[in-house]
C-alpha positions in Angstrom: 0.0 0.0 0.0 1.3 3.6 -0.9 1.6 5.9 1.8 3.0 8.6 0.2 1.8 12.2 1.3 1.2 14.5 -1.5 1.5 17.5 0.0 0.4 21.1 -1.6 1.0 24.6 -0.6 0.8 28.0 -2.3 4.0 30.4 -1.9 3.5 32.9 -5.2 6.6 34.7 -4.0 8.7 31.8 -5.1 9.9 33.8 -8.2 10.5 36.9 -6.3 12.7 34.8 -4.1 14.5 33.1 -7.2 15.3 36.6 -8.3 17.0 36.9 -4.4 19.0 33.8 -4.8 19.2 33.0 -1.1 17.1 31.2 2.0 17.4 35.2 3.7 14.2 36.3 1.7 11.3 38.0 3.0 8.6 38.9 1.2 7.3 42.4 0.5 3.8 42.7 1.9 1.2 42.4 -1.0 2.7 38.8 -1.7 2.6 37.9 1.9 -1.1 39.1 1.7 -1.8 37.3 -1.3 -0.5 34.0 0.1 -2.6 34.1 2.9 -5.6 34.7 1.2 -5.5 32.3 -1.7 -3.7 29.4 0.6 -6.7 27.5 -0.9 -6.1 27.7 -4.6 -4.1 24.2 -4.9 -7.2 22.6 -3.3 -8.5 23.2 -7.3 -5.1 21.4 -8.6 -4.3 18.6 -6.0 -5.6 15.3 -7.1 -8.0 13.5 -5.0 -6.7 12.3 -1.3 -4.1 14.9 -1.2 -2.6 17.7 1.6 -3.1 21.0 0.9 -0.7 23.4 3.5 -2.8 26.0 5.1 -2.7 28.4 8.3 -4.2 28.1 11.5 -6.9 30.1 11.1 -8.0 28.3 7.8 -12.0 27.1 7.3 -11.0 23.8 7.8 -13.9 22.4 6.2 -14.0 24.6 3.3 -12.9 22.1 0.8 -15.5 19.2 1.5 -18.4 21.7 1.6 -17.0 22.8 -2.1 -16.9 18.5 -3.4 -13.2 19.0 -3.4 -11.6 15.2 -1.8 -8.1 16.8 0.1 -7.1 16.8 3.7 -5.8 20.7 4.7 -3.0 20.5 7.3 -1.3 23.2 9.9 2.4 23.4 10.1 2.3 21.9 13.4 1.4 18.7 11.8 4.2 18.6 9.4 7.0 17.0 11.7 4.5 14.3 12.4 4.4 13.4 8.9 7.0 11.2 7.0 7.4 9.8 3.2 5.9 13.2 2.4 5.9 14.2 -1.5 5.5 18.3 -1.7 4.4 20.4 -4.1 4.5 24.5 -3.2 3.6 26.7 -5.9 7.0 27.3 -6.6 11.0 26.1 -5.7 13.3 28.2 -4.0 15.6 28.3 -1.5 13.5 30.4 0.6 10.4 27.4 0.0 12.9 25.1 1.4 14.0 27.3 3.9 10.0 27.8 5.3 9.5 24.2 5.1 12.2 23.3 7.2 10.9 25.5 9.8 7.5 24.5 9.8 9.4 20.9 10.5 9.6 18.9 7.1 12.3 16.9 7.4 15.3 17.3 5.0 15.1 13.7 3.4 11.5 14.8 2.1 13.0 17.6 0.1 14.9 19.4 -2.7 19.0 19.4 -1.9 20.5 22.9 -2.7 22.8 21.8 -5.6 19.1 20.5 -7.4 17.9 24.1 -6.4 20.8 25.7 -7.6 20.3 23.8 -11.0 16.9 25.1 -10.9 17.4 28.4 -10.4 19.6 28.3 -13.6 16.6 27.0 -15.5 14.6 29.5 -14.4 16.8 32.4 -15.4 14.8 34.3 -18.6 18.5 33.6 -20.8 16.9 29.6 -21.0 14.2 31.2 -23.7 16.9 31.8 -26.0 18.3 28.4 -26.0 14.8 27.1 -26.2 14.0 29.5 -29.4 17.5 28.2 -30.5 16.1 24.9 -30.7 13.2 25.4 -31.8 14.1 27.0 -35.3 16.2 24.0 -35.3 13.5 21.6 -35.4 11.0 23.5 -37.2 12.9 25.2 -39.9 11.8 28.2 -40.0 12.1 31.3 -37.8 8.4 32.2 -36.7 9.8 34.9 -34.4 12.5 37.4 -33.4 15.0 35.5 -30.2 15.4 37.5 -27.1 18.7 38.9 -26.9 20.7 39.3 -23.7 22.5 42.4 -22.8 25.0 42.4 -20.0 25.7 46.4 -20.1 23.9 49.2 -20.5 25.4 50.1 -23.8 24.9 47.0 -25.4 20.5 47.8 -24.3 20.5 51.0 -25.8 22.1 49.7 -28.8 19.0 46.9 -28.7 16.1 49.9 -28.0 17.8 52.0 -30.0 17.0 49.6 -32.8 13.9 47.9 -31.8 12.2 51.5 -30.2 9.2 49.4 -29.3 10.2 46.6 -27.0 10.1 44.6 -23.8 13.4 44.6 -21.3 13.5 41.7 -18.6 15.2 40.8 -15.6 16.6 37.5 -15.8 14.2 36.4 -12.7 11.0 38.3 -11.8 7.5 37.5 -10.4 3.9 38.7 -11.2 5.2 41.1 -14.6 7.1 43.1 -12.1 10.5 42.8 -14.0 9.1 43.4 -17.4 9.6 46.9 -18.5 7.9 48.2 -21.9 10.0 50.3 -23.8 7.6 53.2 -25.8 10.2 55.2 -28.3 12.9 57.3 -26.5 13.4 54.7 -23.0 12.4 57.5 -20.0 14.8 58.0 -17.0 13.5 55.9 -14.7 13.7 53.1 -17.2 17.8 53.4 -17.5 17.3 53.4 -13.7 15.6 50.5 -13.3 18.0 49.0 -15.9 21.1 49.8 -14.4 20.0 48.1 -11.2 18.6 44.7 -12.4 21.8 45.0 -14.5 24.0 45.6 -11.2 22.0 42.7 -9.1 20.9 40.3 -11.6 23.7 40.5 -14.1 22.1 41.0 -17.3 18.7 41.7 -19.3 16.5 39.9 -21.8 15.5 42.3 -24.7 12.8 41.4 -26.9 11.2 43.5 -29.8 7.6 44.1 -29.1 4.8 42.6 -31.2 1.4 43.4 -32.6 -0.2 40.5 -30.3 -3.1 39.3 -30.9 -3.7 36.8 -28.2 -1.9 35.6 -25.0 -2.3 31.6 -24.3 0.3 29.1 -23.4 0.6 25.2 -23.0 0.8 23.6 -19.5 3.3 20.6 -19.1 4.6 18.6 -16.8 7.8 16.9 -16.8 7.9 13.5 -15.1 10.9 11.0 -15.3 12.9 12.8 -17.7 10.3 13.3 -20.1 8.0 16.4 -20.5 4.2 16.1 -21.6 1.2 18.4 -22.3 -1.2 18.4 -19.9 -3.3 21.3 -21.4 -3.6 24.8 -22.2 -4.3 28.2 -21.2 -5.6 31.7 -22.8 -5.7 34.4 -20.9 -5.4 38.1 -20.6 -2.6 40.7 -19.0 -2.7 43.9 -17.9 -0.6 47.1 -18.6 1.8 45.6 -16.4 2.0 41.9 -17.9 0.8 40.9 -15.1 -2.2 38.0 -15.3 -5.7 39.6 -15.6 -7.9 36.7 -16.0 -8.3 33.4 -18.3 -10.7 30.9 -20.3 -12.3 28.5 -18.3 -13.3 25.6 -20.6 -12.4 22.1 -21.7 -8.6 21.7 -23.1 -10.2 20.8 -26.9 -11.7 23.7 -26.5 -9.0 26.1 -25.6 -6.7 24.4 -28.3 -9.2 25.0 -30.6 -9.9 28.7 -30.0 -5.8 28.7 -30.5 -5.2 26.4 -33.1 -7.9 28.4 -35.4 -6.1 31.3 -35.2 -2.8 29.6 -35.7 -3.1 26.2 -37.7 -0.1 24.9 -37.4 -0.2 24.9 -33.9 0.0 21.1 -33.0 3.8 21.2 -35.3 5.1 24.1 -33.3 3.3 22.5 -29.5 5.1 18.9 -30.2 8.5 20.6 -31.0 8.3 22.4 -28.4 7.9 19.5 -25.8 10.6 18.0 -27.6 13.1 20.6 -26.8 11.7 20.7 -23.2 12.4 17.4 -22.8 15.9 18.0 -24.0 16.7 20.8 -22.2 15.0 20.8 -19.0 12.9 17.6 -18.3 16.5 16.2 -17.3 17.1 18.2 -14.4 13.6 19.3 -13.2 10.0 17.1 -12.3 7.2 18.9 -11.8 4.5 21.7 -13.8 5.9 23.8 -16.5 4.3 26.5 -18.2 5.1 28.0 -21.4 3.4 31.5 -22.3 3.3 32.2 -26.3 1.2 34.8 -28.1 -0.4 35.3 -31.7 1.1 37.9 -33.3 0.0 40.3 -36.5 3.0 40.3 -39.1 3.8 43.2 -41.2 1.8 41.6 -43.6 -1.6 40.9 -42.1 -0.8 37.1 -41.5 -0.6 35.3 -38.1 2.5 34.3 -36.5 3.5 32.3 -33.3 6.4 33.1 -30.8 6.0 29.7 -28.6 8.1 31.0 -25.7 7.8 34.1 -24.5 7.9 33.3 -20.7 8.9 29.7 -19.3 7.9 29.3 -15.5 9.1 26.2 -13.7 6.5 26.3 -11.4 2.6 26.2 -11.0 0.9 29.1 -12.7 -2.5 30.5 -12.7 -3.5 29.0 -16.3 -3.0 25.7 -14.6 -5.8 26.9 -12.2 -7.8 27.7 -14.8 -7.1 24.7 -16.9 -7.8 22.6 -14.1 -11.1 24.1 -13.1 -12.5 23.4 -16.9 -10.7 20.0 -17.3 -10.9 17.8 -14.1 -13.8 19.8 -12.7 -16.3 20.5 -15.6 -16.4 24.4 -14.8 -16.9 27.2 -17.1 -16.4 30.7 -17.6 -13.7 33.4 -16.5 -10.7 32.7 -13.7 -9.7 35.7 -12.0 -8.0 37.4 -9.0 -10.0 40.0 -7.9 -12.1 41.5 -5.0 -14.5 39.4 -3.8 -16.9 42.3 -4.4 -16.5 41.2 -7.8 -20.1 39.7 -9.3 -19.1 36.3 -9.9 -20.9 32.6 -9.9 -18.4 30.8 -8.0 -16.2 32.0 -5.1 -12.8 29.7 -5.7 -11.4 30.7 -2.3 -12.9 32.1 0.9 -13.8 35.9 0.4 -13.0 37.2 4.0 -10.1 38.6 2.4 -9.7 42.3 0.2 -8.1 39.3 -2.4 -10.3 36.0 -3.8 -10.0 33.7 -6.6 -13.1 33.7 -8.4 -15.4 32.1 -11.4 -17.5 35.2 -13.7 
């Protein structure tokens, strides 16, 4: 009999602390704030008879009055847990870090040279090998490759070429580290610049396109091998930061894609192929890949297949999740609970709720 623990917990700041590098991080407020009050998200993504990690003050029987089969769990429980599998929202050093002091034991998780390697994977730089890879396979190139700039000369050169376009930091969380250059970059932009450039080391600079619809594939990589598990499209704000996506059945979110794109099925399967190759060896767990449609100079429809990878869980999981495994659909978003909406997703005793409109 299996008595392995599957154990789920939601820390979004895992890419902020990525961006740190260390098991010192804190925090800044609003993602403290917004752990605490979505904590209940992964009950939507654990699979049946799971653990879902949750505070002491959690509505412990939240998830059975909502049909949903997991067992939520305190911190004080975790040192009297063993053979324990977990899945946070995201790796870090700091997610290690918090674990170990809520009493996981260190044979239950990630050692720091696998973190480390992780953190690598994470950085934006791996897009451009994947892209690399890509036109390999495919033939053709669909899309301009990111470009990364280690000085601040060799980024003006970029914007001063490409005057509408996006600049980077290597790690970021939540569309914080994505800055859009408009024409002539403004002063605060070189400032910004020159500090991700000091801490981070370099910049990712891509030329802006005339998008015409945000969406991604979800994956999972599992045994050295990496696998579609469905698909996402969704909306951002001004600040590329997620506003919202499709809740529906994975046919029909590829469908909505694929008839905008065609070939979308050739440029999906060589992309898990080079994810297999380049990062299903050293990483198990979700993977997200963000593309957009495009508008060429043209008037056709292109593809750029990896504009973002996360290494992570990712809110178009959610969404995929709530429209696959549990039949919903409609809109995901984070929002006000004030918000009219059919479903509340997550309690809404907080200014923060996950929510079905």
């Amino acid at each position: 009999m299996d008595t392995t623990r599957h154990i789920y917990w939601f820390n979004p700041a895992s890419d902020l602390s990525l961006a740190d590098g260390t098991d010192n991080y804190t925090p800044p407020r609003f993602a403290a704030e917004l752990q605490h009050a979505l904590q209940l998200l992964p009950c939507w993504l654990a699979p049946a008879g799971a653990m879902v990690l949750v505070t002491d003050d959690c509505d412990r029987s939240w998830p059975a009055r909502h049909g949903i089969d997991v067992e939520l769990i305190t911190p004080a429980q975790l040192p009297l847990l063993d053979n324990c599998i977990f899945h946070p929202w995201g790796w870090s050093h700091a997610t290690r870090r918090d674990l170990l002091r809520m009493g996981a034991t260190e044979q239950n998780l990630p050692d720091i040279a696998l973190l480390d390697a992780l953190r690598q994977l994470a950085h934006r730089r791996t897009t451009i090998a994947v892209h690399r890879q890509l036109m390999s396979l495919l033939g053709t190139q669909l899309w301009p490759r990111p470009v990364e700039c280690v000085t601040m000369q060799q980024v003006m050169r970029f914007v001063d070429d490409n005057p509408r376009c996006y600049v980077k930091a290597p790690w970021s969380g939540s569309g914080r580290g994505i800055y859009r250059v408009e024409h002539q970059p403004a002063r605060e932009f070189v400032q910004w610049c020159g500090g991700v450039l000091r801490r981070q080391g370099s910049v990712l600079c891509e030329t802006a396109l005339d998008r015409t619809m945000d969406c991604a594939v979800e994956f999972e990589c599992r045994d050295g091998e990496c696998r579609v598990v469905g698909y996402s499209v969704f909306d951002v704000d001004a600040h590329n930061q997620y506003a919202g996506g499709l809740v529906d059945a994975a046919a029909t979110l590829h469908a909505l894609i694929a008839a905008r794109y065609p070939a979308l099925d050739e440029v999906v399967e060589a992309l898990r192929q080079t994810l297999t190759t380049l990062v299903a060896p050293h990483y198990a767990g979700p993977l997200g890949a963000d593309m957009i449609l495009y508008r060429t100079s043209t008037g056709g429809t292109s593809i750029n297949p990896c504009v973002e990878l996360n290494l992570r869980h990712t809110m178009g999981m959610v969404a995929a999740a709530l429209g696959q495994r549990h039949a919903m659909r409609g809109r995901f978003v984070i929002a006000p609970p004030t918000t009219p909406h059919r479903l509340a997703l997550t309690p809404t005793s907080a200014r923060q709720a996950a929510l079905l409109v």
